[in-house]
LOLO-127306 format. One record per atom (N, C-alpha, C): residue number from 1; residue in one letter; atom name; x, y, z. Coordinates in pm, whole numbers. Layout:
<nodes>
[node NUM A CA [X Y Z]],
...
</nodes>
This chain:
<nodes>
[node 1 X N [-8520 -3820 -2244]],
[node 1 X CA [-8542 -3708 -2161]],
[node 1 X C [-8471 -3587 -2217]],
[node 2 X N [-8522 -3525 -2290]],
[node 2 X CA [-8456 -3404 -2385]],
[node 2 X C [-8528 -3309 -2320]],
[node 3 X N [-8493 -3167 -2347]],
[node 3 X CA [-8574 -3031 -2292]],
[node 3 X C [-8591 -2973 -2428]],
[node 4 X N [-8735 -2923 -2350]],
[node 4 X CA [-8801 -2903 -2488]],
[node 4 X C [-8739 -2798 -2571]],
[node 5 X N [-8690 -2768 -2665]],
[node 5 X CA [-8652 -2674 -2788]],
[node 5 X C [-8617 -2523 -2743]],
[node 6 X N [-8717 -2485 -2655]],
[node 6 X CA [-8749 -2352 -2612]],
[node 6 X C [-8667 -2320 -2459]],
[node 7 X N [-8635 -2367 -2391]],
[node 7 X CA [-8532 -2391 -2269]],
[node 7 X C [-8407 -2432 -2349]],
[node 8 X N [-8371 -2453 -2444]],
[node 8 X CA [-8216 -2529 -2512]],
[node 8 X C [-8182 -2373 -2558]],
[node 9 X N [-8248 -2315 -2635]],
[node 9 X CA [-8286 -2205 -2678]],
[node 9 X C [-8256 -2105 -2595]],
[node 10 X N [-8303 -2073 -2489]],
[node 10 X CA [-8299 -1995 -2415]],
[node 10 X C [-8172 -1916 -2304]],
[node 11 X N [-8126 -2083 -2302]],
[node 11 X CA [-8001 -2116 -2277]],
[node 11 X C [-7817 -2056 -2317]],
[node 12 X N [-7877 -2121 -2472]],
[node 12 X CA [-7762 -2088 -2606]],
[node 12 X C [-7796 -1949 -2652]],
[node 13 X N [-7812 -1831 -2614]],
[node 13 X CA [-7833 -1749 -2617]],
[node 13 X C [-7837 -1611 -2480]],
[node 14 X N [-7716 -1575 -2494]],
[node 14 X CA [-7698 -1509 -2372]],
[node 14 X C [-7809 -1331 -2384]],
[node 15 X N [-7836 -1332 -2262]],
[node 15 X CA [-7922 -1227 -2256]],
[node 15 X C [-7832 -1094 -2169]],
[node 16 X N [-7851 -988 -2282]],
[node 16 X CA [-7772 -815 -2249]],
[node 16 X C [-7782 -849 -2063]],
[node 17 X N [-7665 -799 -2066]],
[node 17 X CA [-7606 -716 -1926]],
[node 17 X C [-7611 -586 -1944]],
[node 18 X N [-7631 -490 -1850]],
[node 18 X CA [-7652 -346 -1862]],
[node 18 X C [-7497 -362 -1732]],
[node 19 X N [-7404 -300 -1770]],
[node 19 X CA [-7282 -268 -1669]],
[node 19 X C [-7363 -121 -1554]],
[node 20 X N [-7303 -131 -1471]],
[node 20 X CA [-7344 -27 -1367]],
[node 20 X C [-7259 69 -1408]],
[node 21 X N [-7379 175 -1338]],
[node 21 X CA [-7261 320 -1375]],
[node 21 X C [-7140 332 -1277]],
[node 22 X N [-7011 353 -1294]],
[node 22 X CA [-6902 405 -1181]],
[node 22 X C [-6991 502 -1059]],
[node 23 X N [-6899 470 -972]],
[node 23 X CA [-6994 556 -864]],
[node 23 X C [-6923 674 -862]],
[node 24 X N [-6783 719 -920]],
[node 24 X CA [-6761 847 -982]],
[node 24 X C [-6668 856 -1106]],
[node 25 X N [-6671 958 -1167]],
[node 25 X CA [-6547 964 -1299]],
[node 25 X C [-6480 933 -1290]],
[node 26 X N [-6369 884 -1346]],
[node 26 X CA [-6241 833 -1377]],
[node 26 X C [-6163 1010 -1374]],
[node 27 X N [-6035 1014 -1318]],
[node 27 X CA [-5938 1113 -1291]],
[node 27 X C [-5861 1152 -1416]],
[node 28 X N [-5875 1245 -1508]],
[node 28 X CA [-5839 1275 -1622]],
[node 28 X C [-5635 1260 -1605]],
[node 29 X N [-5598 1240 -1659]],
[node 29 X CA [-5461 1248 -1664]],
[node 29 X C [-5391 1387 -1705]],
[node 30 X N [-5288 1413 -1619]],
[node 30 X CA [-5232 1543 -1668]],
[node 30 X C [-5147 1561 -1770]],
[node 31 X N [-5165 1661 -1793]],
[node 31 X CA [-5088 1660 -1920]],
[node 31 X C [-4931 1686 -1919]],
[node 32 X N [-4868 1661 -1993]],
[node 32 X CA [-4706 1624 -1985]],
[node 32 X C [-4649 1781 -2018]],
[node 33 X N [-4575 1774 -1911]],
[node 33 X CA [-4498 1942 -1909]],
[node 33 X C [-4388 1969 -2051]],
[node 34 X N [-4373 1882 -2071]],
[node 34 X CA [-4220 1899 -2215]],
[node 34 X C [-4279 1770 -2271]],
[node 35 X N [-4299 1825 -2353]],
[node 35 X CA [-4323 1671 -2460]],
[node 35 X C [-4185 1680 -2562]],
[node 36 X N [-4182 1496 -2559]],
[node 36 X CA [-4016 1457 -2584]],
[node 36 X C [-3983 1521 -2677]],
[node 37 X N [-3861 1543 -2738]],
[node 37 X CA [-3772 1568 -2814]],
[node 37 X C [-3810 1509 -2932]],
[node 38 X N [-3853 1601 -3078]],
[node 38 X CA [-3850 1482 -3154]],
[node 38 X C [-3681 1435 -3243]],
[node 39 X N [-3608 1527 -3193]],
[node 39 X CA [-3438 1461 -3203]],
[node 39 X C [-3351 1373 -3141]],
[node 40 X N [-3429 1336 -2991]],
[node 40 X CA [-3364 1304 -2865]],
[node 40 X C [-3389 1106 -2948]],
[node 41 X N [-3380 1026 -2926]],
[node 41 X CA [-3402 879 -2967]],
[node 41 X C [-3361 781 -2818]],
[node 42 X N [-3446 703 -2804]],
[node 42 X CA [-3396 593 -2747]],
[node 42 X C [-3265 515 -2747]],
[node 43 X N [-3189 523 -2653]],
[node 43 X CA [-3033 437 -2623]],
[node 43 X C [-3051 330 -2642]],
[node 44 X N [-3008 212 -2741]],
[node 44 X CA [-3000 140 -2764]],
[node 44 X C [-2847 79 -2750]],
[node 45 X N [-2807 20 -2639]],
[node 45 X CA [-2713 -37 -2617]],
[node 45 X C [-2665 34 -2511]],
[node 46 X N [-2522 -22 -2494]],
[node 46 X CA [-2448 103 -2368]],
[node 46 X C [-2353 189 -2413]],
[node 47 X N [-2337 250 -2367]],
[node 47 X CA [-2250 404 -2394]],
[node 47 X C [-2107 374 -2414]],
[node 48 X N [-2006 407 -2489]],
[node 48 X CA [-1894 372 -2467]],
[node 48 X C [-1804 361 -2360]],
[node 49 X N [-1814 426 -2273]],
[node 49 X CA [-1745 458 -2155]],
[node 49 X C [-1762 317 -2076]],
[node 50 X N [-1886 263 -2108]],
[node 50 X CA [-1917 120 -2060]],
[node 50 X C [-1833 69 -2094]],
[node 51 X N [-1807 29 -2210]],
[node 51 X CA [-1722 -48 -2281]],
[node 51 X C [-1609 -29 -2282]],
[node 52 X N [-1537 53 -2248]],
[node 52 X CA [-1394 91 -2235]],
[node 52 X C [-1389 20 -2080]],
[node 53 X N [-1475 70 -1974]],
[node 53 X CA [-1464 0 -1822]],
[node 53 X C [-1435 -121 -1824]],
[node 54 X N [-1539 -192 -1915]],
[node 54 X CA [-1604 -359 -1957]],
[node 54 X C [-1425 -425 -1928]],
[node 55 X N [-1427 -325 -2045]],
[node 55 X CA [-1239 -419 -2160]],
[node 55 X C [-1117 -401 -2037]],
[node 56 X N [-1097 -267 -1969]],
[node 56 X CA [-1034 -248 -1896]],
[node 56 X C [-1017 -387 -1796]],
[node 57 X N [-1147 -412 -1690]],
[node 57 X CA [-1176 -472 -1607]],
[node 57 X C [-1154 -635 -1627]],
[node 58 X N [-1214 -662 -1758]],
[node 58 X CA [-1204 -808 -1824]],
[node 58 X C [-1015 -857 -1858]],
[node 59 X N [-957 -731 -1900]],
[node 59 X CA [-827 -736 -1948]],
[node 59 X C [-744 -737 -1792]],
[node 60 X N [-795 -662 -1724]],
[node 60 X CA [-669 -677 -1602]],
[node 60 X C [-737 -852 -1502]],
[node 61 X N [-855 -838 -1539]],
[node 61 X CA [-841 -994 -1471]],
[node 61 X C [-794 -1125 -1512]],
[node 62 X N [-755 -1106 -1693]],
[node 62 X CA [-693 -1202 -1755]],
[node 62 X C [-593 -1194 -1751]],
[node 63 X N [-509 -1081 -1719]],
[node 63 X CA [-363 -1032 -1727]],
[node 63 X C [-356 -1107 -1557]],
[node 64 X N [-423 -1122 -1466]],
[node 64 X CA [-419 -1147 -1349]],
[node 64 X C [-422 -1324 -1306]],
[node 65 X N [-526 -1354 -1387]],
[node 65 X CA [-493 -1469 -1402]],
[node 65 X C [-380 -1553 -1473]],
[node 66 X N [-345 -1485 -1535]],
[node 66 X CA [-202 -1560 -1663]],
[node 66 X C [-52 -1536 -1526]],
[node 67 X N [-69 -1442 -1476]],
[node 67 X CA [45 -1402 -1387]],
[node 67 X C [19 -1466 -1291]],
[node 68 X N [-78 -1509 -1236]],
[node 68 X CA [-98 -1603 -1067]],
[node 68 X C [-72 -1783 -1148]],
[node 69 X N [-144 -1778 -1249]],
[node 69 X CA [-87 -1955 -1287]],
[node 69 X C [80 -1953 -1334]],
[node 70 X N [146 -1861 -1396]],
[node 70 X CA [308 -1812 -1377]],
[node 70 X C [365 -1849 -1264]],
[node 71 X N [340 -1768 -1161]],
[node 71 X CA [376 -1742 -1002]],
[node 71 X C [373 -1869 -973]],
[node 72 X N [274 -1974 -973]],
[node 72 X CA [216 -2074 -931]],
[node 72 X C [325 -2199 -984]],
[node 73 X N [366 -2231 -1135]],
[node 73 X CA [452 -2240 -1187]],
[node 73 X C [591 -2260 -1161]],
[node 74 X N [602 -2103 -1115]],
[node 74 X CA [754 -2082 -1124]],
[node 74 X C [767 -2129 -943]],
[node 75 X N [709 -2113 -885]],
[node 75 X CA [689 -2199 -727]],
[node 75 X C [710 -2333 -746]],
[node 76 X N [646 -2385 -797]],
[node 76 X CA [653 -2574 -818]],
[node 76 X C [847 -2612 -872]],
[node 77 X N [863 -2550 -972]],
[node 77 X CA [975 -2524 -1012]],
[node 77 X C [1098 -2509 -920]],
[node 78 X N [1078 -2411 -855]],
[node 78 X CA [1145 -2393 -718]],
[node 78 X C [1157 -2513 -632]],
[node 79 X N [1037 -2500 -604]],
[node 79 X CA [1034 -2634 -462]],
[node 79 X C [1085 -2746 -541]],
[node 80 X N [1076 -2786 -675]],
[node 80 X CA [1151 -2910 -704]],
[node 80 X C [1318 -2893 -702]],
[node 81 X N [1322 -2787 -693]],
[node 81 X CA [1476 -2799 -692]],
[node 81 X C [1548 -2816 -630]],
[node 82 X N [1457 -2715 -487]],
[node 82 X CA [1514 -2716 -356]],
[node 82 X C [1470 -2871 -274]],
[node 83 X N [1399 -2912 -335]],
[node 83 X CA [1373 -3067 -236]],
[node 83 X C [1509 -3165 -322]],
[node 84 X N [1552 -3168 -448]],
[node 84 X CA [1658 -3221 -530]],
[node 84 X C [1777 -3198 -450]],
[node 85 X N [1808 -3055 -404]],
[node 85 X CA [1915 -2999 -347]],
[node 85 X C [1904 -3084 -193]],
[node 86 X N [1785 -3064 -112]],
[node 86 X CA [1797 -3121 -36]],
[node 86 X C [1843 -3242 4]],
[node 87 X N [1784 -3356 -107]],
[node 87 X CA [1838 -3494 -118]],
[node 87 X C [1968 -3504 -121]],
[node 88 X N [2036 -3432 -202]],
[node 88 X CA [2168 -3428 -279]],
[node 88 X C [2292 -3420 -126]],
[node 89 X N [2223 -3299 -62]],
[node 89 X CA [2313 -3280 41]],
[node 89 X C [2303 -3402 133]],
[node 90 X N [2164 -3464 139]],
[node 90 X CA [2150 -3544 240]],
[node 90 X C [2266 -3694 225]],
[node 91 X N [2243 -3707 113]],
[node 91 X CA [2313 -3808 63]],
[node 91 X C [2455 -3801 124]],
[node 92 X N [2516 -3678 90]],
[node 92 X CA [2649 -3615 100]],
[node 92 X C [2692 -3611 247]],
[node 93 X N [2562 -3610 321]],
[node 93 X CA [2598 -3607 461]],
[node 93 X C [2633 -3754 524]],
[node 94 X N [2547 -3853 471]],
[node 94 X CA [2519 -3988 474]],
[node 94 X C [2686 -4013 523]],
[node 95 X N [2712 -3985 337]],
[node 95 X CA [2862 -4007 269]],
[node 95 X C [2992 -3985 396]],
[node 96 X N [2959 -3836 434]],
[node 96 X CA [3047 -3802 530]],
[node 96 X C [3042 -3827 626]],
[node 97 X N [2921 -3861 709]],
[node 97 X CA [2959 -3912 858]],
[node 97 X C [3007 -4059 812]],
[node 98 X N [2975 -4171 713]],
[node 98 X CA [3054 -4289 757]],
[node 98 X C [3129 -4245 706]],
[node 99 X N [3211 -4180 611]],
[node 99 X CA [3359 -4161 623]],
[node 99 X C [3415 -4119 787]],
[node 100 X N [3368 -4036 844]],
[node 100 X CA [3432 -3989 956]],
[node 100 X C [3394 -4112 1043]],
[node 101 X N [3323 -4152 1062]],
[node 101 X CA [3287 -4315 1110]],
[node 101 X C [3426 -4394 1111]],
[node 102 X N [3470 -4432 997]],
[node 102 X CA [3562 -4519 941]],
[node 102 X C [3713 -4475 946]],
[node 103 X N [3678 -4353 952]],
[node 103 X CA [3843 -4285 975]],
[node 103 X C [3888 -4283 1127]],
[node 104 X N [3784 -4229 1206]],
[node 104 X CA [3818 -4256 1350]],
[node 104 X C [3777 -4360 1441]],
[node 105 X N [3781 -4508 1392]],
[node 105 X CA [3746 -4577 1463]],
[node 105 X C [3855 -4621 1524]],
[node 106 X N [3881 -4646 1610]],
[node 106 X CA [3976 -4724 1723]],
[node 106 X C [4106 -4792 1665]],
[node 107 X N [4071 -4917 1588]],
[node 107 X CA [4118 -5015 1522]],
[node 107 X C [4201 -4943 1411]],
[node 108 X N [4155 -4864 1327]],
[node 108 X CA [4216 -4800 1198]],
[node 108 X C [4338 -4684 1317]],
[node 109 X N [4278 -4630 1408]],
[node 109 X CA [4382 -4500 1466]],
[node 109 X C [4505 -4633 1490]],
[node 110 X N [4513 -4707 1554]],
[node 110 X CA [4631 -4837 1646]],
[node 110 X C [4700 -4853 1491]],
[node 111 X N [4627 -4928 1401]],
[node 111 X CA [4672 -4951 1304]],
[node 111 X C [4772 -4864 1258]],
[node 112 X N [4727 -4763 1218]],
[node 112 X CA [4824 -4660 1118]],
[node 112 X C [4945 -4635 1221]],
[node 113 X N [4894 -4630 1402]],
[node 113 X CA [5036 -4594 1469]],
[node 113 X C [5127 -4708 1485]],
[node 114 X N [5069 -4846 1448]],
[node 114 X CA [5175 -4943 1457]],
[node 114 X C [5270 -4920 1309]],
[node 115 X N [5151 -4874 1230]],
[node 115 X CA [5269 -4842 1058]],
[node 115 X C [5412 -4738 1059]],
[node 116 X N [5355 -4654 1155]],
[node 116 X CA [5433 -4533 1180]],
[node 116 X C [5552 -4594 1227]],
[node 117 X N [5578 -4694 1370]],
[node 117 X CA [5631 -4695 1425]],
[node 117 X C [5597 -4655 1572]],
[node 118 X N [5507 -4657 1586]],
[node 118 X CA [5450 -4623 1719]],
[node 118 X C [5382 -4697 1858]],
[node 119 X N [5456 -4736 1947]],
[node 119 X CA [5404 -4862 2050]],
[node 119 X C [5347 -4742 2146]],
[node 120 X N [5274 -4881 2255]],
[node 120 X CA [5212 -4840 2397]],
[node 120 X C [5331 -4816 2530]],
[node 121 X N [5313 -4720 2554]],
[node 121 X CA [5428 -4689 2649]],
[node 121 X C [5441 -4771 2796]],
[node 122 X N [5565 -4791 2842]],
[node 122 X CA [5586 -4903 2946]],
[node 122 X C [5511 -4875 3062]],
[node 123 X N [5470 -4931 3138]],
[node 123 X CA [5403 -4903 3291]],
[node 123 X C [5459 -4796 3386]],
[node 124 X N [5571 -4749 3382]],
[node 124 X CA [5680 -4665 3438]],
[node 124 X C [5688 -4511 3350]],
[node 125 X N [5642 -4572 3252]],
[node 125 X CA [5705 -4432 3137]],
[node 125 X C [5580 -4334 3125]],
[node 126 X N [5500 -4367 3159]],
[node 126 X CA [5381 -4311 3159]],
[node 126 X C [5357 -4153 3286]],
[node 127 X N [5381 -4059 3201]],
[node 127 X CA [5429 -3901 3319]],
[node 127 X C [5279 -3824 3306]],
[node 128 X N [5201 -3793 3422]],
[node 128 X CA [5102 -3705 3433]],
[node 128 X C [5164 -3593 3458]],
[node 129 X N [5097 -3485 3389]],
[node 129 X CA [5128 -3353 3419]],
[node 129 X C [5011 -3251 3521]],
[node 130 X N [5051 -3192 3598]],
[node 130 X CA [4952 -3177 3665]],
[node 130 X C [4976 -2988 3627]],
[node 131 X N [4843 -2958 3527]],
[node 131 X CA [4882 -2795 3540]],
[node 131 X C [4769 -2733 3622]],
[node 132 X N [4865 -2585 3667]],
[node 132 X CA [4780 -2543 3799]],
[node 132 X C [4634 -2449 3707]],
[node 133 X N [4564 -2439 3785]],
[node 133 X CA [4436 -2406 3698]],
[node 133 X C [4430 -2241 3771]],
[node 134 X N [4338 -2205 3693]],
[node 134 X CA [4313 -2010 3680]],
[node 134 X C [4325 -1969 3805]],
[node 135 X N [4229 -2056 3904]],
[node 135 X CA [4203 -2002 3989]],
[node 135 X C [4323 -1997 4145]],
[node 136 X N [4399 -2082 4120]],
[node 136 X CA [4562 -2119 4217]],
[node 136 X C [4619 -1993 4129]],
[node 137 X N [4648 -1949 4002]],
[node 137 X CA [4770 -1902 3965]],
[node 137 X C [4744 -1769 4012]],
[node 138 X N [4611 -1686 4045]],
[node 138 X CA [4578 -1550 4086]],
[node 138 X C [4598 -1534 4215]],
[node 139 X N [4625 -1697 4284]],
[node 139 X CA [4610 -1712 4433]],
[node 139 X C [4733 -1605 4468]],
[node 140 X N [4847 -1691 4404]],
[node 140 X CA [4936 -1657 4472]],
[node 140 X C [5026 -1698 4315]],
[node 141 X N [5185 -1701 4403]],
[node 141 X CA [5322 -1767 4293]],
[node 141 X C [5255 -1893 4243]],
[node 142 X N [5318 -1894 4155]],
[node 142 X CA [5288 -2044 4109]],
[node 142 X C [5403 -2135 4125]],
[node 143 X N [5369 -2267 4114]],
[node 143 X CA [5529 -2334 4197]],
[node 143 X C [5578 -2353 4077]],
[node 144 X N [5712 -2328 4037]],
[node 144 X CA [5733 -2375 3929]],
[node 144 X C [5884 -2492 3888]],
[node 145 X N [5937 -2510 3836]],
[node 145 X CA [6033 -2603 3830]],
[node 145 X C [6154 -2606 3918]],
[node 146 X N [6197 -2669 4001]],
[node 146 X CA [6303 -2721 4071]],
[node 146 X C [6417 -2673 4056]],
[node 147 X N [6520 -2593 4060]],
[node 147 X CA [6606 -2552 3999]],
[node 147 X C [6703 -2661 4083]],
</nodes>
């Protein structure tokens, strides 16, 4: 089932298009008030002033960073010393309350006053003093020793 020669033909062979006319002119373009410079050239790159900003900006944020990991640094540094110090005293405190523990306990005070020479006084020998307090002595006289 082939087509005959003349339809294959007819086919493989494209037949003229006529384009339509615009339905009006195309708008002429105006013409350019100053035509360019032929001294003036295209900027190629950025201006120095860029580049001075660039370096400025790049340099104080590296100068910024080197000084905050410093800071950062010299902090750690610190706090290790002061937590060292802390221990140190703690220890020291340890140290000193059982010393004061051990110095004033009951047993050690009797002790050293039996070394001295020092007994418990007799049932009889034992004298309360009775002193008069702020508020009696503004009262009045105060009583004072027996003549």
């Amino acid at each position: 089932m082939s087509l005959p020669a003349r339809e294959v033909e007819a086919w493989s062979t494209p037949t003229p298009r006529r384009a339509a006319p615009p339905a009006r002119k195309p708008a002429t373009r105006p013409p350019i008030p100053d035509p360019p410079h032929p001294h003036r050239r295209t900027r190629r790159g950025h201006p120095p002033a860029f580049w001075v900003l660039a370096a400025a900006i790049v340099s104080a944020i590296s100068v910024g960073l080197v000084s905050l990991n410093a800071m950062r640094v010299d902090a750690a540094y610190r706090t290790r010393s002061v937590s060292e110090r802390v221990r140190l005293l703690t220890d020291e405190r340890e140290a000193l309350v059982n010393s004061v523990a051990r110095l004033s306990s009951p047993s050690r005070v009797g002790e050293w006053a039996r070394h001295n020479g020092l007994v418990h006084p007799a049932a009889g020998d034992v004298v309360i003093l009775e002193v008069p307090s702020m508020g009696a002595a503004t009262d009045g006289p105060s009583p004072g020793p027996a003549a």
